[in-house]
C-alpha positions in Angstrom: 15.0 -2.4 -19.7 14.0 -4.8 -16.9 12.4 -3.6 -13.7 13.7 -4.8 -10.8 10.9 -4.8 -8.5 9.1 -7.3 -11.4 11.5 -9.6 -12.0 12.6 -10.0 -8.4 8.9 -10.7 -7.5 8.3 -13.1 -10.4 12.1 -14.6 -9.2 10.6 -15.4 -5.4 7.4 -16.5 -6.6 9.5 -19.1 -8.8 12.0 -19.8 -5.8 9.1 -20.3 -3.4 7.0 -22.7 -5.4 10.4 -24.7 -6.5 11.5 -24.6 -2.3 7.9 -26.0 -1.1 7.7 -28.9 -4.2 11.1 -29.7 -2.9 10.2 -30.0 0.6 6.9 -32.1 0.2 9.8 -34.0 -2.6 11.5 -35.1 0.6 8.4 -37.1 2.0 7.6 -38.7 -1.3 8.9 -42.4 -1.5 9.8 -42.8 -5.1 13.7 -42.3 -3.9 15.7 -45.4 -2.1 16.5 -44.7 1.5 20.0 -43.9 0.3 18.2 -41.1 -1.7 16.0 -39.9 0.5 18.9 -39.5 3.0 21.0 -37.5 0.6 18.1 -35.1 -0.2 17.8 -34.5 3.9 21.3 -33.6 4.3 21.3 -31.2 1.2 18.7 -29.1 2.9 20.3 -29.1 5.9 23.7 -27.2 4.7 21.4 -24.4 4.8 22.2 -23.1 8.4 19.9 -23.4 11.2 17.9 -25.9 9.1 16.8 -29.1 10.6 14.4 -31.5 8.6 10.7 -31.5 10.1 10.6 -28.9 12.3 7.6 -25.4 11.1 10.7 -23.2 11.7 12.9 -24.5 9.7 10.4 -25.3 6.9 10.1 -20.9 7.4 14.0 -20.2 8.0 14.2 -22.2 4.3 11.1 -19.9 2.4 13.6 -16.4 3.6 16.6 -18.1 2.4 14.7 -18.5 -0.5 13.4 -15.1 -0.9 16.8 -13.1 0.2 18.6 -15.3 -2.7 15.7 -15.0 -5.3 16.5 -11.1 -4.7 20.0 -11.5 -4.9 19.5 -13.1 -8.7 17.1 -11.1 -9.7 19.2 -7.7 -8.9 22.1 -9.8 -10.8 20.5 -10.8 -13.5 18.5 -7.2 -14.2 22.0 -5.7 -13.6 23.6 -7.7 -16.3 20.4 -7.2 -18.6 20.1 -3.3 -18.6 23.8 -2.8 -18.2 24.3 -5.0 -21.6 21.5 -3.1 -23.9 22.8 -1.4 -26.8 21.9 2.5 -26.5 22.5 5.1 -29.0 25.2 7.7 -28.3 24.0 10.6 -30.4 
């Protein structure tokens, strides 16, 4: 059996790290200006987001943490509800 309160910590820690290499991402110039521009605007579905600005950058890290809890309680859901248990 999983534990949820594991597996949805390890699942933010993962989501946060991703989130923050994906932000400093969008400063890096290895991407054309076409690239670049793309990699804005994706960020920026997330609502109330807008590039560059400390409170956005922190609106993004809860977005990331409420939907790293959302798949963790999926996936631990799916895991212990799928185990094989002996009905004797």
């Amino acid at each position: 059996m999983l534990s949820l309160k594991r597996y949805g910590w390890l699942c933010v820690l993962g989501a946060e790290i991703v989130y923050v290499l994906c932000v400093l991402g969008g400063f890096l110039p290895i991407r054309s200006a076409r690239g670049l521009e793309l990699h804005h605007a994706l960020f920026e579905t997330l609502p109330g987001f807008t590039w560059l600005t400390f409170g956005s950058f922190i609106l993004g890290a809860v977005y990331m943490f409420v939907f790293a809890w959302i798949f963790a309680w999926y996936m631990v859901w799916m895991h212990n509800t799928s185990l094989i248990q002996d009905r004797k």
